[in-house]
C-alpha positions in Angstrom: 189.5 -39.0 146.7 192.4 -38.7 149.4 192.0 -41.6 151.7 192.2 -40.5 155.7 196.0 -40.3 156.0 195.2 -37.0 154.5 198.4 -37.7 151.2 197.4 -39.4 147.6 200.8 -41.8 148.6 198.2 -43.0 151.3 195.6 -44.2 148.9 198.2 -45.4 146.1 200.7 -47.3 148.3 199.6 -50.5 145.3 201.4 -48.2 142.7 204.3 -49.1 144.5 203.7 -52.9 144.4 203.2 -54.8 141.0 199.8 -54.4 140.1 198.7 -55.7 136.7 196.0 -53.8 135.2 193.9 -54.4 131.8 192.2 -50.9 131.1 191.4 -48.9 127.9 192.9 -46.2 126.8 192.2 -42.6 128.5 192.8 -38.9 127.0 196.5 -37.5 128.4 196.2 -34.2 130.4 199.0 -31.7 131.2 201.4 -31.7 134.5 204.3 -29.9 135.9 207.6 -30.7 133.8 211.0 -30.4 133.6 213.8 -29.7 131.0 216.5 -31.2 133.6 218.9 -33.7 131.3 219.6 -35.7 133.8 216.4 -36.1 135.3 214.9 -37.2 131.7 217.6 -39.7 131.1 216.6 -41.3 133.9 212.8 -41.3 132.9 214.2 -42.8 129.8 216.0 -45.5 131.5 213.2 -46.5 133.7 211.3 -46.7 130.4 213.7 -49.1 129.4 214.0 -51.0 132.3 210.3 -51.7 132.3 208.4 -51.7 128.9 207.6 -55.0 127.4 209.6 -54.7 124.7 212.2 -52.6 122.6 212.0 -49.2 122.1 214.1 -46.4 120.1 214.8 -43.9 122.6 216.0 -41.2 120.1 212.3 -40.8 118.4 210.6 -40.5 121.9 209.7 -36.7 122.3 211.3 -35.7 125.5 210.3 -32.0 125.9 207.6 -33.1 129.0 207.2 -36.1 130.6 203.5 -36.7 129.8 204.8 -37.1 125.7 207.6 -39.3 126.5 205.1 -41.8 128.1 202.0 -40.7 125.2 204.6 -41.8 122.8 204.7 -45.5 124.0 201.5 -46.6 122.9 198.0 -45.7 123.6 197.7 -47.6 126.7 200.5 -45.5 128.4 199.7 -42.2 130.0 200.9 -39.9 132.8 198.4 -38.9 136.4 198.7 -35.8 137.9 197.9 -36.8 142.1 194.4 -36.0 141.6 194.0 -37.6 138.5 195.5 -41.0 140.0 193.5 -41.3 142.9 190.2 -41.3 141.1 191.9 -44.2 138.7 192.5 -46.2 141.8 189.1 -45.4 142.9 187.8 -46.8 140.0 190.2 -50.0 140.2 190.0 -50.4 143.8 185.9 -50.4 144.0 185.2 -47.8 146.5 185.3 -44.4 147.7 184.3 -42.5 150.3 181.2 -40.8 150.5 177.3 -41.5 151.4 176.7 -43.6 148.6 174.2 -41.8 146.2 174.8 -41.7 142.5 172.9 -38.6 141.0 171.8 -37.3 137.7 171.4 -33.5 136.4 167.7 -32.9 135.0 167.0 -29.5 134.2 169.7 -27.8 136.1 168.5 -30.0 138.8 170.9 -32.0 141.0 168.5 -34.9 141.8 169.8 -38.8 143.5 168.8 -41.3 141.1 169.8 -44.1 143.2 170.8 -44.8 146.6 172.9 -47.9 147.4 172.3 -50.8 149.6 173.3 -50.4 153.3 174.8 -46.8 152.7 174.7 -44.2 155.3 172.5 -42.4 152.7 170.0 -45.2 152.8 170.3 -46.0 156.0 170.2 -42.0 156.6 166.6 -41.9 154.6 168.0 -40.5 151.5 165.6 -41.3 148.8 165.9 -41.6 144.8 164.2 -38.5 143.4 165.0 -36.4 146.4 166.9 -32.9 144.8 169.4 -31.7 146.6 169.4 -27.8 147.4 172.5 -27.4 150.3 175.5 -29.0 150.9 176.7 -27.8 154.6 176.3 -24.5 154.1 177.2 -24.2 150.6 174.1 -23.5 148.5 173.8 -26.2 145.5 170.7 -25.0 144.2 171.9 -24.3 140.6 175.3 -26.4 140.5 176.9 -28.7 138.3 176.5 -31.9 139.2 180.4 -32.6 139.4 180.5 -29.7 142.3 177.6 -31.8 144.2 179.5 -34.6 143.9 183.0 -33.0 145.3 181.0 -31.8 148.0 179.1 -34.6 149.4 182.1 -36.7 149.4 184.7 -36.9 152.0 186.7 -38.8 154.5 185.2 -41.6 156.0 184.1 -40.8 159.6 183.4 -37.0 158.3 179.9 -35.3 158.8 178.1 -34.0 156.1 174.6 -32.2 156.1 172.7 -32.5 153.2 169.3 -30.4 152.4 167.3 -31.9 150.1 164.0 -31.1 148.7 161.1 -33.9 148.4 158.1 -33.0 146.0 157.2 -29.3 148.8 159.1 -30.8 152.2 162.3 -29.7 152.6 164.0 -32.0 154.7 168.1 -31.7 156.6 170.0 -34.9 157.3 173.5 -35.5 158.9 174.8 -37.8 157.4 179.0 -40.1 158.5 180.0 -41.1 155.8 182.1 -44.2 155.3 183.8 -46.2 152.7 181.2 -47.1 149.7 182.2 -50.3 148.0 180.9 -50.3 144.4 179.3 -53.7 143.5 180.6 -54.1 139.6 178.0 -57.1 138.7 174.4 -57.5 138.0 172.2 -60.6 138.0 168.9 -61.3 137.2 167.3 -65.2 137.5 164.9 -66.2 134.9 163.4 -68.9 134.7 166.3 -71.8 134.9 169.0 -69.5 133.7 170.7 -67.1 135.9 171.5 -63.6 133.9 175.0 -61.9 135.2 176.2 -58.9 133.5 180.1 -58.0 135.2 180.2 -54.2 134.3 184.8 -54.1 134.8 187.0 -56.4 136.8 187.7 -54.1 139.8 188.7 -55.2 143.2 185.1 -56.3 144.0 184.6 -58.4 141.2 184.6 -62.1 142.8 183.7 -61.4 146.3 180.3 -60.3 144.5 179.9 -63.0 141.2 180.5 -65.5 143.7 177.2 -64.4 145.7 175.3 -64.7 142.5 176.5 -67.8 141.6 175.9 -69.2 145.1 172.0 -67.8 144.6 172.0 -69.5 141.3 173.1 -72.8 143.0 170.7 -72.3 145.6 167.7 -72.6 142.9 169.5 -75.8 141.1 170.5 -73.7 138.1 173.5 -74.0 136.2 172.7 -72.6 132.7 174.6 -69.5 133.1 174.8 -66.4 130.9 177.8 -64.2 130.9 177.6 -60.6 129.8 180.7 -59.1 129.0 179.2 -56.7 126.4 181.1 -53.0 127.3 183.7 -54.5 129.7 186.5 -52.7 129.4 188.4 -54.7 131.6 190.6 -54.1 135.1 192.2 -55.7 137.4 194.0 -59.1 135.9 194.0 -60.7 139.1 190.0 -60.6 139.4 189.5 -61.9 135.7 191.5 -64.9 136.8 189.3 -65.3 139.7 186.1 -64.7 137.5 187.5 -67.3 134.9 188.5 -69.9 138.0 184.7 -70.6 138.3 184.2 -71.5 135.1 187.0 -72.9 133.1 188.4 -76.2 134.0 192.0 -77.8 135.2 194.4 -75.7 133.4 195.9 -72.7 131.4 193.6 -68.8 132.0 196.7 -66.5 130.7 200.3 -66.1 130.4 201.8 -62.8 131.3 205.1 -62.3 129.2 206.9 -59.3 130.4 209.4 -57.1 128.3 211.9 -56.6 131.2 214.6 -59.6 131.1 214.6 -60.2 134.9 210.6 -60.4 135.6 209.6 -64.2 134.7 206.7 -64.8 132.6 203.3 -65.5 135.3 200.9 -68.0 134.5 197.6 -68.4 135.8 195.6 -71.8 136.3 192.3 -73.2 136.8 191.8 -75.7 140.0 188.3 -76.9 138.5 187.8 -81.2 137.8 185.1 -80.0 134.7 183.1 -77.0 134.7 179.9 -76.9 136.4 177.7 -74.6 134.2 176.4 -74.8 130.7 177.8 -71.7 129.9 177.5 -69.2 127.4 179.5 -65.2 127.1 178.4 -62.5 125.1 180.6 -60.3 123.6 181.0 -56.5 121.5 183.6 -54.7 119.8 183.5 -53.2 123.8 184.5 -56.3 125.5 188.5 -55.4 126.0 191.5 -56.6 128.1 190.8 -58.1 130.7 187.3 -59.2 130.0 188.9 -60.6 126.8 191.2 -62.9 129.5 188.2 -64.0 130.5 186.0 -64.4 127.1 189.5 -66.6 125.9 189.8 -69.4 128.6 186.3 -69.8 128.3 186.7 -70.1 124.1 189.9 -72.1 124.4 189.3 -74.5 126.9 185.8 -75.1 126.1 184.0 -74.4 129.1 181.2 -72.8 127.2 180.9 -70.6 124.0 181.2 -67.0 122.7 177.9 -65.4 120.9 178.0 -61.9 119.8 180.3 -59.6 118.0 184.3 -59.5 117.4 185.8 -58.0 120.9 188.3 -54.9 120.7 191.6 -56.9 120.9 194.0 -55.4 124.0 196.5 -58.1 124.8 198.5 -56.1 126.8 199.3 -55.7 130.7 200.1 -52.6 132.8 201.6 -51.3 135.6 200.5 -48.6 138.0 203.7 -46.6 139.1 205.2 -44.1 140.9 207.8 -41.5 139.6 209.9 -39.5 141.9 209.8 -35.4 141.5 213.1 -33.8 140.2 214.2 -32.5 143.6 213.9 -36.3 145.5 215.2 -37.6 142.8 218.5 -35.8 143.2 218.1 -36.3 146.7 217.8 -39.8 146.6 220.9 -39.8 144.2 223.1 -38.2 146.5 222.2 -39.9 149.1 222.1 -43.5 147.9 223.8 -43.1 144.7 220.4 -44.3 143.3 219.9 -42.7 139.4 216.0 -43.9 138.9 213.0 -42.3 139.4 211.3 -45.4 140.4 210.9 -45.1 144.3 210.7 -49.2 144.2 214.1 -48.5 144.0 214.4 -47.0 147.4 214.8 -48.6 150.5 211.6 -49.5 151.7 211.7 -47.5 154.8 212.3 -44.4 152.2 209.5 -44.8 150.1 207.0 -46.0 152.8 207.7 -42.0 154.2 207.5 -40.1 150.7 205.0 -37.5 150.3 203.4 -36.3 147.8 205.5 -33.6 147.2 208.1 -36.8 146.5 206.3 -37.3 144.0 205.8 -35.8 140.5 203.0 -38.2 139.8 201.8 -41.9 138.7 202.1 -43.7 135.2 200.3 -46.2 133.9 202.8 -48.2 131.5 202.5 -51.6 129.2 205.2 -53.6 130.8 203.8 -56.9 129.1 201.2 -58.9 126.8 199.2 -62.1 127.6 198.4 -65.2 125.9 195.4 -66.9 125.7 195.4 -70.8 127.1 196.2 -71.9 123.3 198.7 -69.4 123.3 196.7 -66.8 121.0 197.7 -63.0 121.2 194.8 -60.9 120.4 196.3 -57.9 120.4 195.2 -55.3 117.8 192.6 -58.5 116.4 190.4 -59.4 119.3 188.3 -63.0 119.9 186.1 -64.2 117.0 182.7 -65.2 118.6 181.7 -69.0 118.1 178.5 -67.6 116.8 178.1 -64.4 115.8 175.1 -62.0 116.2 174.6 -57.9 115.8 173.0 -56.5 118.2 170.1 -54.0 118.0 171.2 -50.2 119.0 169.0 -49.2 121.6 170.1 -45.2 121.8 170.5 -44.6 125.7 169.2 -47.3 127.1 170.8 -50.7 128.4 168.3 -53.5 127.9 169.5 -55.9 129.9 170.0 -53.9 133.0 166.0 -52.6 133.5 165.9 -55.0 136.6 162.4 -56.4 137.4 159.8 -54.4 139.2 160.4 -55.7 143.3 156.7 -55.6 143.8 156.7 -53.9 147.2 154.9 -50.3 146.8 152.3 -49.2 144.6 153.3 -45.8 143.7 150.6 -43.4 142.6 150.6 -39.9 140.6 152.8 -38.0 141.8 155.1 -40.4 143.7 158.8 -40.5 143.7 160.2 -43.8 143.3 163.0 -45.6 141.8 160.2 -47.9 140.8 159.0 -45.0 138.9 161.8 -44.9 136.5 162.0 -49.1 136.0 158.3 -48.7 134.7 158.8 -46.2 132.9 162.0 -47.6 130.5 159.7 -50.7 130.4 156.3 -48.4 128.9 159.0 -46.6 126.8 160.2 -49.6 125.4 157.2 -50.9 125.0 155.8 -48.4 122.6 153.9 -46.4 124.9 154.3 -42.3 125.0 156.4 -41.2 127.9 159.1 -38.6 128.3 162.8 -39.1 129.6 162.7 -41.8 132.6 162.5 -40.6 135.7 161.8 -41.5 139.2 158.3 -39.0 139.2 155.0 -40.5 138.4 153.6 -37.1 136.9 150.6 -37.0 134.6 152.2 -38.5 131.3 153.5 -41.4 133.3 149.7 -41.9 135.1 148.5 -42.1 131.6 150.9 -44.5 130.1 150.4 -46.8 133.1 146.3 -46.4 132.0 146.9 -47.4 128.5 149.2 -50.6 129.4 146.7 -52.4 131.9 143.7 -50.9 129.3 145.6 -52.9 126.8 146.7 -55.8 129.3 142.6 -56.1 130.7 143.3 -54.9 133.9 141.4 -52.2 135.7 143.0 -49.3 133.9 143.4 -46.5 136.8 146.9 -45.6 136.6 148.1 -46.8 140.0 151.5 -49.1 140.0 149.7 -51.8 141.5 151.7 -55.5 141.8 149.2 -56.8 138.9 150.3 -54.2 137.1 154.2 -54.5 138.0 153.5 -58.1 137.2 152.5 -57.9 134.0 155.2 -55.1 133.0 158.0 -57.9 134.4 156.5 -60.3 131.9 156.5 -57.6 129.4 160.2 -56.9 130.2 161.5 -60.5 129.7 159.8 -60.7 126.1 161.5 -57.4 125.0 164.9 -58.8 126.6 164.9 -61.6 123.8 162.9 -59.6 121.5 165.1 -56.5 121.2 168.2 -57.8 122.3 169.3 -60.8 119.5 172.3 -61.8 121.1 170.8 -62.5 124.4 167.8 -64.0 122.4 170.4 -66.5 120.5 172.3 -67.4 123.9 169.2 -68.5 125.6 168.0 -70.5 122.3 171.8 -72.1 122.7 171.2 -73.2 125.9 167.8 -74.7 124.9 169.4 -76.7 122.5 172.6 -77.6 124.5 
């Protein structure tokens, strides 16, 4: 989304700062071009100037832009304007909107869940109501992405929603504002505090350290780290993730290809580590996460239990490239032949448009090193103890949160509830359709069958007994169906 100066420069003014990013790889999509000699040798040259190492310029395709940068490596890939500002979205955290996530069921735009504090919850936005209008743009049969374009905008922007709840139709107005997404998950058990870190974006350790302060606040210290599925982010918040657990010393080295840009290293400030800690790791944990999952391994601080991580040791940049015409405009006037606007004086490229602009790149300018000075690229980290996981086809185990115990839903209700109930029954054996946040009849009889088979008063109300009893149900099937959590709790029995 375009932030509220109205220009995609606005929201990526970090693209013209060093920011060091740790992503996977994305699919490369088509942009204006240019055959211009001149303005290719100099895309060339700021190739040169800035990949992290030694490249043969003659077998780089240089019809387009976008192959010139495709034929780098994987990692490196070309933004249109559009296509940039929903990368930074995703790096930066937030976006504004009304904060609803939704799901398409049946040709049926419906908000599966509605975040904390957001002007849709504070609006009285619930999960499972569908929406039918969008200001006056009827939204009755659309795709889900055309929903979602719609009921975001500007922060400070009005939006009127219609939605439909079970036979009311109800209209809300609704500000929106910036929506910070929260990237990490926790869950206390017991004496060991569960925290799953979905990416490293700019919200990373603002919120781990809140769930590390509510672990400390019930004496616990045996710490689980999920990293399964991370494919990484921002390096500067893996450092700060890593900074709580790994003691006095080495995280990562960045080494940089370009000969005046020093290699950075980043420490740990920690007298010993405070948790007994253990990470769990896939063939999905990548970059950045695998910053991470390596200063834990090499410095000791705790151990690695799951399966060999993907291996992507190296570092990018997030950068701008000036458009043919201010390119030549910049030349003549400054005598300036790059189309990096760093280059510019800063009270140039603080004004550029994004007509200035052909678009963004995303480039490996680097690699990192692990604390013992291991590069992983292309080979990934080798678990201390190594456990396959169960496939669980479209559902993530770990992340079913415990019922809240607050209302007892009833047939027919529509509750977010609803839906955690459900995955748990489904899990459990029992005969449901696909989760959702309706209590119909199917549900109702499920519900019947578990506190028949539980001996409680089977009568198909949600009732906190019942909730109780499915939370206990959920932790078994957390160790039961998921071996690598199972082994990582066993370690931490032993330790």
């Amino acid at each position: 989304m375009r932030n509220g100066d109205g220009s995609v420069k606005g929201r990526l003014i970090a693209g013209l700062m060093v920011m060091f990013l740790l992503l996977g790889s994305t699919p490369l999509s088509a942009g204006q071009v240019t055959d211009d000699r001149e303005y290719l040798k100099a895309i060339l040259q700021f190739i040169d100037d800035n990949y992290y190492q030694d490249i043969e310029i003659e077998k780089l395709d240089t019809k387009t832009v976008q192959t010139i940068f495709s034929g780098l490596d994987p990692y490196t890939r070309f933004y249109t304007h559009d296509e940039a500002a929903e990368f930074m979205d995703y790096v930066s955290g937030d976006y504004q909107g009304i904060g609803v996530i939704l799901l398409e069921r049946d040709k049926k735009v419906i908000v599966k869940q509605v975040m904390e504090q957001s002007p849709a919850a504070l609006g009285g936005i619930l999960p499972g109501d569908r929406i039918m209008k969008v200001d006056d743009v009827d939204v009755t049969y659309a795709t889900i992405e055309k929903v979602a374009e719609l009921v975001r905008g500007e922060t400070g922007t009005e939006v009127i929603v219609e939605l439909l709840r079970g036979d009311q139709r109800l209209i809300y107005k609704i500000e929106r504002s910036e929506i910070i997404m929260n990237p990490v998950y926790s869950d206390i058990r017991e004496e060991i505090a569960y925290i799953y870190i979905e990416s490293f974006n700019a919200n990373t350790q603002e919120f781990l350290e809140k769930e590390l302060n509510k672990a400390a606040e019930k004496n616990i210290n045996y710490i689980i780290l999920d990293l399964r599925e991370n494919s990484g982010g921002s390096v500067q918040q893996a450092v700060a993730a890593a900074r709580y657990f790994v003691p006095r010393g080495l995280i990562t080295r960045l080494d940089f290809g370009a000969e005046d840009l020093a290699d950075i290293y980043y420490g740990s400030y920690l007298d010993t580590s405070p948790y007994n800690l253990v990470v769990l790791v896939d063939e999905g944990t990548a970059s950045a996460a695998e910053i991470l999952a390596g200063a834990v391994q090499d410095s000791g601080a705790g151990v690695l239990i799951g399966s060999q991580t993907f291996g992507k040791a190296r570092v990018q940049d997030f950068m701008a490239l000036l458009s043919p015409q201010a390119f030549y405009k910049y030349r003549e006037r400054y005598a300036i032949n790059s189309v990096d606007p760093r280059k510019l004086p800063q009270h140039e490229w603080e004004v550029l448009s994004d007509e200035d602009l052909l678009g963004w790149v995303k480039m490996t300018t680097g690699i990192y090193y692990t604390p013992k000075g291991r590069n992983i690229d292309g080979q990934g980290l080798k678990p201390d103890t190594e456990v396959l996981a169960k496939e669980i086809p479209g559902v993530w185990l770990q992340g079913i949160p415990p019922l809240a115990q607050i209302e007892k839903p009833v047939l027919n209700s529509i509750n977010n509830e609803v839906e955690t109930a459900e995955n748990i029954l489904l899990l459990a054996g029992y005969e449901l359709d696909e989760p959702d946040t309706l209590l119909d009849v199917l549900t109702f009889e499920a519900i019947k069958k578990f506190q028949a088979d539980k001996g409680l008063y089977p009568y198909g109300v949600l009732d906190f007994s019942t909730q109780k009893e499915l939370n206990r149900t959920l932790s078994n099937l957390q160790v039961e169906l998921d071996p690598v959590y199972a082994r990582a709790v066993e370690w931490l029995q032993i330790k």
